[in-house]
N, C-alpha and C positions, 0 to 999 in steps of 0.2 A: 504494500500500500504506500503511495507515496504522498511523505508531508510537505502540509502547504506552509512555507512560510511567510508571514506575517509582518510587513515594516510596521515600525511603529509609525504611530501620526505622533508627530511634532511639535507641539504647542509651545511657545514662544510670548511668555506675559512680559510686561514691559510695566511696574509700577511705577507711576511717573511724579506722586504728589513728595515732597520735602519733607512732609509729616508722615511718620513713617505710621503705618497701620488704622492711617484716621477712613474716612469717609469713602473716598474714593479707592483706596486700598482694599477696603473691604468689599466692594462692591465687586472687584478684582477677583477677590479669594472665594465669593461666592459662583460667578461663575467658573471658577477653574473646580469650585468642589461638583459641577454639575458633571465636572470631568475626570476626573482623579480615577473614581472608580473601576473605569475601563483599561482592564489588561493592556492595550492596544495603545494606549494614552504613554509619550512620554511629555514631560510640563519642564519646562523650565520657567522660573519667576526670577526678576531683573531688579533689583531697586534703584532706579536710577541716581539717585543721591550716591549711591556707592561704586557705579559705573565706569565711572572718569572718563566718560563725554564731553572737550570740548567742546565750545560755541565753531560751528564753521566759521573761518578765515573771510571765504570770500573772496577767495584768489584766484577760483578758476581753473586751476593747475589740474583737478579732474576732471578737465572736457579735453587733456592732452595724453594725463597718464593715466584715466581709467582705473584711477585708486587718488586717496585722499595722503597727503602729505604729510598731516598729522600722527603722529605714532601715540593711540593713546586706546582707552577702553573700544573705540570704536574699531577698532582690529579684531578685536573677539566678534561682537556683535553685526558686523557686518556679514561674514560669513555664516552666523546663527541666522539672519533675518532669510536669506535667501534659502537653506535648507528649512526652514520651519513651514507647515503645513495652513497651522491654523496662529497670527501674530495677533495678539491683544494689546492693550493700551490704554493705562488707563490715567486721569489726570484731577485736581481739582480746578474751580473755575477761581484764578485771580484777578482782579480788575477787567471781568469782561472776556479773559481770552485766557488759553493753554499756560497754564504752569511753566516756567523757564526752563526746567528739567528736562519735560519730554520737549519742550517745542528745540533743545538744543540737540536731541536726537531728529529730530522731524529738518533742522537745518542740516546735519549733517549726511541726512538722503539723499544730499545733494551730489553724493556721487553717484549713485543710480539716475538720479535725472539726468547727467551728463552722459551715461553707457549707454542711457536707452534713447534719447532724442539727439545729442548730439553727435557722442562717436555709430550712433545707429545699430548699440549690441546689445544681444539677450541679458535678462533679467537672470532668468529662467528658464532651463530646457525644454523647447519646444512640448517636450510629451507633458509638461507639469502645468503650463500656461491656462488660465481656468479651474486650476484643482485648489486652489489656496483662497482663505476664508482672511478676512480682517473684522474687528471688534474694538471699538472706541466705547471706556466707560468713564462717564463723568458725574461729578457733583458740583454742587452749589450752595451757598450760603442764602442768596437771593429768589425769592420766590416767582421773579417776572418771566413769562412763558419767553421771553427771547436770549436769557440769559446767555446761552451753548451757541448762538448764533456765529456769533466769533471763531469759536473753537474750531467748527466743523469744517470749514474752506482746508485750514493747517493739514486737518487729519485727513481729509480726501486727499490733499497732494500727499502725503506722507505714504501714504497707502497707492494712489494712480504712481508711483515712482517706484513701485517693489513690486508694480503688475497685480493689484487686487483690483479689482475694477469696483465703481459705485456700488455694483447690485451685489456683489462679495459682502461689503461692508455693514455689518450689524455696529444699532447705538442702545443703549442702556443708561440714559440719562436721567440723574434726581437730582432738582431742585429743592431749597426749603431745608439740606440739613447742613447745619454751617460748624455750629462745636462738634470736638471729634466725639464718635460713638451717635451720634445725632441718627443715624443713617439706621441703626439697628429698631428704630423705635417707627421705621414707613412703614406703610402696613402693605406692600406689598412688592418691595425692592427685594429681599431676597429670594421672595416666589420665582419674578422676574428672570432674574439673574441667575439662577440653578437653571432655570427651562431654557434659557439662551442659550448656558454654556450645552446642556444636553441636545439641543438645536439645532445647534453648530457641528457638536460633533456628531451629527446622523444625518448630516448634511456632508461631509467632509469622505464621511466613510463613503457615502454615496458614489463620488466624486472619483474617487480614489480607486475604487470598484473599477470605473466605466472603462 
């Protein structure tokens, strides 16, 4: 009888808030618990406070050399973002827009934006294009329905530069919990956020199948 083996799926979280384990963090560790359980599942969680992600330059030097100049955490993590199947993200809302943490990962995609529009090369191998899921999870202090509005443009390019496309892209956004722990007390953020992450991953298996 001949066995079948089985890649693991890849999951790639990226906690992006400076406070570590507050709000949006958790909203993080909820959807990855909707996932843990699955044999098939391997997770890695990121803190980006501990990353050592600079800020992009701004130099351009990656629409020549097809890699970033920079020698720092983003050497590890560049090579995870493109092997990972299913990449999460998640961030609180400061003044209106993305956390400086992850938006300094989100600037430094900017080598991938130069392989894939400028030098005009793959992301991702041809057979993978399509099979990769993205997930943006945020909080907010502020109750006004436009809060995320800001955030969202960042995270699409973040995400259209690593080949997920919009309709790839799942959000899980609360507003309204601002002190840390706030988030435990919604009444239905981590319903949410378990059925996402299990969502995702019955979606990805799908994918991955074809």
């Amino acid at each position: 009888m001949t066995k079948i083996t089985v890649m693991p799926i890849k999951v790639l979280a990226f906690a992006g808030s400076p406070r570590r384990h507050g709000n949006s963090e958790t909203l993080l560790d909820w959807v990855l618990g909707g996932m843990i359980a699955d044999p098939d599942v391997v997770i890695e969680k990121v803190a980006l406070t501990d990353a050592n992600i600079n800020p992009c330059r701004g130099c351009n030097a990656c629409e020549k050399l097809n890699a970033c100049v920079q020698r720092d955490g983003m050497d590890i993590y560049h090579d995870k973002i493109i092997a990972a199947d299913i990449i999460l993200l998640s961030s609180p809302i400061y003044c209106m827009g993305i956390a400086s943490q992850p938006k300094a990962l989100i600037d430094r995609a900017q080598v991938f934006r130069s392989r894939k529009y400028v030098l005009k090369l793959p992301i991702v191998p041809p057979e993978r294009k399509g099979k990769r899921l993205g997930g943006f999870l945020a909080s907010a202090g502020q109750n006004w329905d436009y809060v995320f509005d800001a955030a969202i443009p960042s995270v699409k390019c973040f995400f259209h530069v690593i080949d997920i496309k919009d309709a790839d892209i799942s959000y899980l956004m609360i507003n309204g919990v601002d002190e840390k722990g706030a988030i435990e007390k919604h009444p239905a953020a981590r319903t949410d956020a378990e059925k996402l992450g299990k969502t995702m991953l019955a979606e990805i298996k799908k994918r991955l199948a074809a």
